[in-house]
Each structure stands twice: as structure tokens, then as C-alpha cells.
KEKE-3310 file (N, C-alpha, C; in steps of 0.2 Angstrom, whole numbers, plus 5000, padded with zeros to 4 digits):
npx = (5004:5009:5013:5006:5014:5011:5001:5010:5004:4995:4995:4979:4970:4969:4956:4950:4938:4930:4934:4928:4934:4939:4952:4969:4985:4998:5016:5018:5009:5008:5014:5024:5020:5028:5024:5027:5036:5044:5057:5050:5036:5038:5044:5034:5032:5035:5050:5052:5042:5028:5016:5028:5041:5037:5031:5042:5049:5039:5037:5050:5053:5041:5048:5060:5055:5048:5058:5065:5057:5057:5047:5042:5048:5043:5042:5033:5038:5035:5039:5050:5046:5037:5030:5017:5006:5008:5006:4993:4976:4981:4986:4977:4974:4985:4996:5012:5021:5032:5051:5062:5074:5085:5086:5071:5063:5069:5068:5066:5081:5079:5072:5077:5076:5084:5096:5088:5074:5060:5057:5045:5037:5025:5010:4998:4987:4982:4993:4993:4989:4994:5006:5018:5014:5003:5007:5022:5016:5011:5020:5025:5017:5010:4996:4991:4993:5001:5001:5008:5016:5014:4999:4987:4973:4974:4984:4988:4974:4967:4976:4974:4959:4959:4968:4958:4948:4953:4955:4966:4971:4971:4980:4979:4990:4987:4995:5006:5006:5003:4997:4988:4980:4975:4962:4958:4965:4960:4948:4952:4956:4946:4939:4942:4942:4929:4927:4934:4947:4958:4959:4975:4989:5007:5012:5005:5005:5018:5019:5011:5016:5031:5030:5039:5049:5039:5038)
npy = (4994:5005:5023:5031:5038:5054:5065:5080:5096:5111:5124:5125:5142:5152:5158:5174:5178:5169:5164:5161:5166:5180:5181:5188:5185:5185:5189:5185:5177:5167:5148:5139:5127:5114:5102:5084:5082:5074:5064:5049:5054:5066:5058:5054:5063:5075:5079:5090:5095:5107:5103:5103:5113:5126:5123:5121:5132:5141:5137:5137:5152:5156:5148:5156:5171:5169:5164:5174:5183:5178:5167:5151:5136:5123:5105:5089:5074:5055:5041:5028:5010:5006:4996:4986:4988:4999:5006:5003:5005:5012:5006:4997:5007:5011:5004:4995:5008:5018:5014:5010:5020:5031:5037:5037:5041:5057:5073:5083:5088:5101:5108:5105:5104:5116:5123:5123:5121:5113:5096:5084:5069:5059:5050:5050:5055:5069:5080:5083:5070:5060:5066:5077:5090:5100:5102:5109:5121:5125:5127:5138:5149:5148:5150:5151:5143:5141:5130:5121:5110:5091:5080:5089:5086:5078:5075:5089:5094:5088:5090:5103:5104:5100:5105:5119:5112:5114:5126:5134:5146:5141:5143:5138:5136:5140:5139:5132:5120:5104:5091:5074:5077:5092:5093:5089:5096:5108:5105:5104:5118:5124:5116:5119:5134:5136:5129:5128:5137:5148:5153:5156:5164:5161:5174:5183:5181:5182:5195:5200:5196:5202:5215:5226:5225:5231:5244)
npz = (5000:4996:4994:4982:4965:4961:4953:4943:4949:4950:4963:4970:4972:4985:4993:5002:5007:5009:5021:5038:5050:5055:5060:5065:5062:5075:5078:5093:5096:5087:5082:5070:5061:5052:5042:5041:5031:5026:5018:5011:5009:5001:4991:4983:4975:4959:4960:4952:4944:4949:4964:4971:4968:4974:4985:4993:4992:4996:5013:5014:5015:5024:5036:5037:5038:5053:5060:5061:5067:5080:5082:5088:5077:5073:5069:5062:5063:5055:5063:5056:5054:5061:5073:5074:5083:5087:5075:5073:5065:5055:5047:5040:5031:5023:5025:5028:5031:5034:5030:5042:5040:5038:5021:5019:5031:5035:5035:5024:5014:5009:5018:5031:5050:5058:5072:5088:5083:5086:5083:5084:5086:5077:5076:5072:5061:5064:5072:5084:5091:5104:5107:5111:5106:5110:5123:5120:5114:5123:5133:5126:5126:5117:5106:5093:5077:5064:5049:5037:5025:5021:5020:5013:5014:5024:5037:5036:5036:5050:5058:5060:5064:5075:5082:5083:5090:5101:5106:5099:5088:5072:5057:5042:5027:5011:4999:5004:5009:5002:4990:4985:4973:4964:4968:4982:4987:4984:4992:5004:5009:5007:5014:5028:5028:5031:5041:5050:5052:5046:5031:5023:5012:5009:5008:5012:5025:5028:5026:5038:5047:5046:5050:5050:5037:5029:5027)
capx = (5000:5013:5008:5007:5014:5007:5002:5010:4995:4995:4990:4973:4971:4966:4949:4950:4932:4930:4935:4920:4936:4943:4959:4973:4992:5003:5022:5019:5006:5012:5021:5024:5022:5031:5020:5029:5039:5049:5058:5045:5028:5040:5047:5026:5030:5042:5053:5054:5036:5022:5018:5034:5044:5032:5029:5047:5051:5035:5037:5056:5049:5039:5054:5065:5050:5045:5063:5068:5053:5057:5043:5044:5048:5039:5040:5030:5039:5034:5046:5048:5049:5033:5029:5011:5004:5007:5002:4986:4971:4983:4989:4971:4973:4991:5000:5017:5020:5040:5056:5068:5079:5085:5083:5065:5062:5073:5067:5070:5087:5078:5068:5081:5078:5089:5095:5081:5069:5057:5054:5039:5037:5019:5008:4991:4983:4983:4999:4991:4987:5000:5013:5020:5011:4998:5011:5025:5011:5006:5023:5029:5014:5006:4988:4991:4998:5003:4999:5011:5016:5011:4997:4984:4970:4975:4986:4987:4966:4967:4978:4971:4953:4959:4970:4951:4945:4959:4955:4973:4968:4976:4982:4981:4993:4983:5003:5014:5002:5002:4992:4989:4978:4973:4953:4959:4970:4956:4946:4954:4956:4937:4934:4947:4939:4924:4923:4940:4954:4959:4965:4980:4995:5014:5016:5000:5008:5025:5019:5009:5023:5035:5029:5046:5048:5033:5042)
capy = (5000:5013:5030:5031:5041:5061:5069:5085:5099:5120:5124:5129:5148:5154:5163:5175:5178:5162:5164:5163:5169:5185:5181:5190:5180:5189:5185:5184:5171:5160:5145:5137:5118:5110:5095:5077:5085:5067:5061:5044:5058:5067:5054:5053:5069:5074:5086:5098:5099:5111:5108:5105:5119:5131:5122:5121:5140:5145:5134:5140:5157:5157:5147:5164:5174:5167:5163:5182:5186:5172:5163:5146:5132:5117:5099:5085:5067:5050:5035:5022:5005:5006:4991:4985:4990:5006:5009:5003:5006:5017:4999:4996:5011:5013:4997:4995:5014:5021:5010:5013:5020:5040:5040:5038:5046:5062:5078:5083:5093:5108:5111:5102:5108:5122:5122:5124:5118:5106:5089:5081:5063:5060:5043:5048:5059:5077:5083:5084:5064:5055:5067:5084:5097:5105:5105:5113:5127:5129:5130:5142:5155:5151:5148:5155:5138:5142:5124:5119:5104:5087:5082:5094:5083:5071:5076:5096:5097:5085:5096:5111:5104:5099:5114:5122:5110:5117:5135:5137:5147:5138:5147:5136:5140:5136:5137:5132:5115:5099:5084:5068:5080:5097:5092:5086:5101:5113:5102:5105:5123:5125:5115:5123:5140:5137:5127:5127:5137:5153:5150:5162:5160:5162:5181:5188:5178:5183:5203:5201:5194:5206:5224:5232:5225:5235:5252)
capz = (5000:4995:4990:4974:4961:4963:4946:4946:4949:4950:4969:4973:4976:4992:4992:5008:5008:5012:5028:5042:5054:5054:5064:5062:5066:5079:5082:5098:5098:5084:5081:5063:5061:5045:5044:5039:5029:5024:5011:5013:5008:4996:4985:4978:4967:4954:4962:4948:4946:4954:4967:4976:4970:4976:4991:4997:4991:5002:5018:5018:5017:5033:5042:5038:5044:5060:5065:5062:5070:5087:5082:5086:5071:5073:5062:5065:5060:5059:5063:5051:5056:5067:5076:5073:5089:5089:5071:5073:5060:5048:5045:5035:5025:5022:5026:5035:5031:5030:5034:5048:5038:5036:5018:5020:5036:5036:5032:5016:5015:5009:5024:5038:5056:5059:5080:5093:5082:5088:5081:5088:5083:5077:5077:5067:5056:5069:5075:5093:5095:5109:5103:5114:5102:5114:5129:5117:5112:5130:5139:5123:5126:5108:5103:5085:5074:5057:5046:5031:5024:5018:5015:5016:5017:5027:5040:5038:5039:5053:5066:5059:5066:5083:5085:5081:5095:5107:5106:5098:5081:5065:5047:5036:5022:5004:4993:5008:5007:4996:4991:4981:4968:4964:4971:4987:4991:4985:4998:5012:5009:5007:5025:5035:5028:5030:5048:5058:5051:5043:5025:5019:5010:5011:5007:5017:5032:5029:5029:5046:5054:5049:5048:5048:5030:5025:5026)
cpx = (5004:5009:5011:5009:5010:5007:5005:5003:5000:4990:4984:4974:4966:4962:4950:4944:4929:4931:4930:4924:4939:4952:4964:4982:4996:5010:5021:5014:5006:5018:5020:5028:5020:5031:5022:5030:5047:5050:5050:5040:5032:5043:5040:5028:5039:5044:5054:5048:5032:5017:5025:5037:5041:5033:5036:5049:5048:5036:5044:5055:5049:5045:5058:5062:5048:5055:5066:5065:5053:5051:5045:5042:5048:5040:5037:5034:5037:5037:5045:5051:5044:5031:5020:5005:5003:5004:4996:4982:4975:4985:4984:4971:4980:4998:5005:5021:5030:5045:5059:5076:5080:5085:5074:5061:5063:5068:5068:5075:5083:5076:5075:5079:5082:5091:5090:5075:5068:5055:5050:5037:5029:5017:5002:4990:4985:4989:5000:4993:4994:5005:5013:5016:5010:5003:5016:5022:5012:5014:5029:5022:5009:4998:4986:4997:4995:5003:5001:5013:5013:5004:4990:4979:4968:4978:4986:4981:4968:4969:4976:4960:4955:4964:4965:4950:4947:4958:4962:4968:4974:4975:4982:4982:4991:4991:5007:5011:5003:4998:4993:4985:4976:4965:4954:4963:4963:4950:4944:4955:4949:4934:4938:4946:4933:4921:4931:4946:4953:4965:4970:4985:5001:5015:5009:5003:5015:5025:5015:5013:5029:5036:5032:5049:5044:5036:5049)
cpy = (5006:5017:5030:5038:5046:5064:5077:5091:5107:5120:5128:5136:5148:5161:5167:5178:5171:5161:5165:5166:5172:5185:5184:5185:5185:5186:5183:5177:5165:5157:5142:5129:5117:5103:5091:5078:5080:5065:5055:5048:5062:5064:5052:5059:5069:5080:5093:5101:5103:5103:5109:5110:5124:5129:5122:5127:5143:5145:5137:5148:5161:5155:5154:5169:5174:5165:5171:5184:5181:5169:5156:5141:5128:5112:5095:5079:5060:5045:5029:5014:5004:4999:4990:4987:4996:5010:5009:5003:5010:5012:4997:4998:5012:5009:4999:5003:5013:5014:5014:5013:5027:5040:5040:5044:5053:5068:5081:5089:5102:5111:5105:5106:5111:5121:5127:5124:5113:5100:5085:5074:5062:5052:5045:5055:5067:5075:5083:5075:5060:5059:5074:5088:5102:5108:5108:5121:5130:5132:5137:5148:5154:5146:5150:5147:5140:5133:5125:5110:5098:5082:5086:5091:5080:5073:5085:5098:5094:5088:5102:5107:5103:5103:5120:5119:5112:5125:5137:5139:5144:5142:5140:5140:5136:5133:5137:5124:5113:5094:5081:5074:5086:5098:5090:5092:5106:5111:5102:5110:5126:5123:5119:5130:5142:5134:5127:5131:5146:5152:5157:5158:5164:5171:5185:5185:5182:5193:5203:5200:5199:5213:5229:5230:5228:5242:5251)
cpz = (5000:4993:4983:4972:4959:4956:4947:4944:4952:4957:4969:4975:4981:4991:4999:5010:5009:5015:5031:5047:5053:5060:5060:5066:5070:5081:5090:5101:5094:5085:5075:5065:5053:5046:5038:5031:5024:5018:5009:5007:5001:4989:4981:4974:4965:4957:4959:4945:4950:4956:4971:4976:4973:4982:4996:4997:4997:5009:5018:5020:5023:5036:5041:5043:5052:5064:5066:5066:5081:5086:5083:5081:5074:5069:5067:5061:5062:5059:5060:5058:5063:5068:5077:5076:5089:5083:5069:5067:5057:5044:5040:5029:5020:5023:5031:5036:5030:5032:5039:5044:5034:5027:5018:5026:5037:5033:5026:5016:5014:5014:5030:5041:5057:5069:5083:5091:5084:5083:5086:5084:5083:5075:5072:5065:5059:5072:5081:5096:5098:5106:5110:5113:5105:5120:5127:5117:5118:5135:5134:5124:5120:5107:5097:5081:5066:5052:5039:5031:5018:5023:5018:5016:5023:5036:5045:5043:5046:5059:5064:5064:5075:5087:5083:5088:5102:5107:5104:5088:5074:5059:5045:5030:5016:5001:4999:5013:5004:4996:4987:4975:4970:4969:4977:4992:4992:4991:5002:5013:5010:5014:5029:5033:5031:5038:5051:5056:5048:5037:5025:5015:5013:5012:5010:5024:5033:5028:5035:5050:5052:5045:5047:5042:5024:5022:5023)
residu = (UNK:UNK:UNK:UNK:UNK:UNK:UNK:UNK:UNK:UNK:UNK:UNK:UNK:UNK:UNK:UNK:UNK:UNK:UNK:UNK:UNK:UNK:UNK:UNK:UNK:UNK:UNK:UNK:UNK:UNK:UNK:UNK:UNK:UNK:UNK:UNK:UNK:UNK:UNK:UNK:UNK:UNK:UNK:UNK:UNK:UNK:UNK:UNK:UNK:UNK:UNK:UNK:UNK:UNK:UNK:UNK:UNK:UNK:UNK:UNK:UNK:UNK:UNK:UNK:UNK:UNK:UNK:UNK:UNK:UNK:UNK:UNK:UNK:UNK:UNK:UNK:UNK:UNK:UNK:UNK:UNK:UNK:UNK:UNK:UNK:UNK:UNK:UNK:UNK:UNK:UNK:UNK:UNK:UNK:UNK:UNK:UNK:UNK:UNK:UNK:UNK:UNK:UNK:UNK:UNK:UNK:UNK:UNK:UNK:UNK:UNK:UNK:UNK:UNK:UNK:UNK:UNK:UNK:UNK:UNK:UNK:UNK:UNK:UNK:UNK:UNK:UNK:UNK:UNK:UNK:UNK:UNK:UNK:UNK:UNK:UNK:UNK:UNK:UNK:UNK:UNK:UNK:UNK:UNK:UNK:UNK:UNK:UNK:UNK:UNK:UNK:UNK:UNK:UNK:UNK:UNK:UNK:UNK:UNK:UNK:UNK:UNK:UNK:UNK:UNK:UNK:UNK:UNK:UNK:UNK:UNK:UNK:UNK:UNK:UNK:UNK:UNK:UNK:UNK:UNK:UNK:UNK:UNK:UNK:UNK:UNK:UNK:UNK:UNK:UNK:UNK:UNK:UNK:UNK:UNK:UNK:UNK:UNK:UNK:UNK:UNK:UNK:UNK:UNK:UNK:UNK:UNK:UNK:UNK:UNK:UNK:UNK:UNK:UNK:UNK)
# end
């Protein structure tokens, strides 16, 4: 049950009247989680296709931004070579999942963790579930999470809902997002606008967060 072979696609634009939340993002209460960001999830598309280069361009972007800014940078990974127990029902849909072995697992060199970034090792779908996340957020002051990554159905929407459930408000980034297809990405931008999220993209984020680039 590998993933399959990702056709490449032109990301979904971001409607901002679409939005049912008016939130605005502030350095001081975000943090930016670069979601499973793994060679594994990126070996499904062709590197020199859209949307990867875009999506690598934008998501480095933000990390410049938020780290200029002391924002904490966030990744979520998830460890190959899981033992059957612990990966439970993704097993149904997604078989034995990565190997235990850093070509697969690693981050993919363009986005590496930089120091004092956090890596949070993740077991399902939300970013929160059996993992640090929430307690990260809570002893950094932040209820503002920024949401890039792969994939934006699946995993993105998923902790963008239950950091909705947690009173922590989520961005969802339309172009600093990926998926298996163009109708899947637009999707997930539609539901996280419309019930949990606040979609934007890379460059309305990277001027609220730093307003002394404006002048």
C-alpha cells in the first residue's frame, strides 16, 4: 500500500472571503508547524514539478520569517519501522508505512531543522494525537499555529481541526500546502475556511509577521 505516484498539479488559490474567521496572526502568539515534511511523503511527486517547488520556496519562506521574528519552528515526523501496535488502523489504509531507515524518514534537506527547532514525533493523522504538540504550544505561550506541509487533506486538515478543538487558532497555508491531487488540496482549503481554520497564503503571512519589512 505505497503511495502512489502524485500527478503533478497547480496549487489551489486561496479565496480570503472564504474565511468565516477573521483572525489576524501575531508573532507573539504564533508558532509554525512544518507537517511530515519526509523524504517517505515526498518521494510521491516529481521534484521539479508544481507543486513541490512552490511548496518548498514558500514553507522556507515562513521558516526565515518566524525565525527572524522568534517565532517558534515546529516539524512533525513520523518514525519508520513502526511496530504494529502502535500503528494501529493506519495499517488498513496505508500498510506497513515508512522504513527505519533516514533515507526515507529524514526531512528533506531543503527544509532540515535548523537548531532549537522542535521535532515532535507523530503517530496519526493530527499533529496533537500521543505526541507533545499541545504541551509545546502551551509552555511556549502560543495559541496561534501556522499549518504547512504534507498532506493537506490528510494530515494538515486534521491538526488544523483539533487545534480548532483546542481553542489554539490555525492558518492554514493554501501554497505552503500539498496533496495527492489538485481536488483534494482545494478540499481541504474549502473545509478549514469554511469550519476550523483561517486559510491564507505564504506572502500575506510573511507581511503580518513582519511589519518592519513593510516600510
Amino acid at each position: 500500500m505505497a503511495i502512489p505516484a502524485i500527478t503533478p498539479y497547480s496549487t489551489p488559490d486561496a479565496d480570503p472571503g472564504a474565511n468565516r474567521a477573521a483572525w489576524r496572526p501575531e508573532p507573539g502568539r504564533c508558532a509554525l508547524l512544518i507537517h511530515d515534511m519526509q523524504k517517505y511523503f515526498m518521494d510521491a511527486y516529481d521534484p521539479a514539478q508544481e507543486p513541490v517547488p512552490e511548496l518548498y520556496r514558500n514553507i522556507a519562506a515562513l521558516r526565515t520569517a518566524c525565525a527572524e521574528q522568534g517565532i517558534p519552528v515546529l516539524y512533525s515526523a513520523q518514525p519508520g519501522g513502526q511496530d504494529p501496535a502502535r500503528r494501529g488502523l493506519l495499517a488498513d489504509f496505508w500498510g506497513d508505512g515508512m522504513a527505519d531507515d533516514p533515507a526515507q524518514t529524514r526531512i528533506v534537506d531543503e527544509l532540515a531543522p535548523a537548531p532549537g527547532d522542535v521535532v515532535i514525533t507523530k503517530w496519526r493523522y493530527s499533529a496533537f494525537q500521543r505526541t507533545e504538540l499541545a504541551d509545546v504550544l502551551r509552555f511556549q505561550r502560543r495559541d496561534q499555529l501556522i499549518i504547512t506541509g504534507v498532506y493537506a487533506h490528510l494530515g494538515c486538515l486534521a491538526t488544523a481541526c483539533e487545534a480548532f478543538m483546542r481553542d489554539i487558532q490555525p492558518f492554514f497555508v493554501a501554497d505552503a500546502t500539498a496533496d495527492f491531487t489538485a481536488d483534494e488540496h482545494r478540499m481541504a482549503v474549502d473545509y478549514a475556511a469554511r469550519r476550523c481554520a483561517a486559510v491564507t497564503t505564504t506572502a500575506r503571512l510573511v507581511d503580518a509577521l513582519t511589519p518592519a519589512l513593510q516600510h
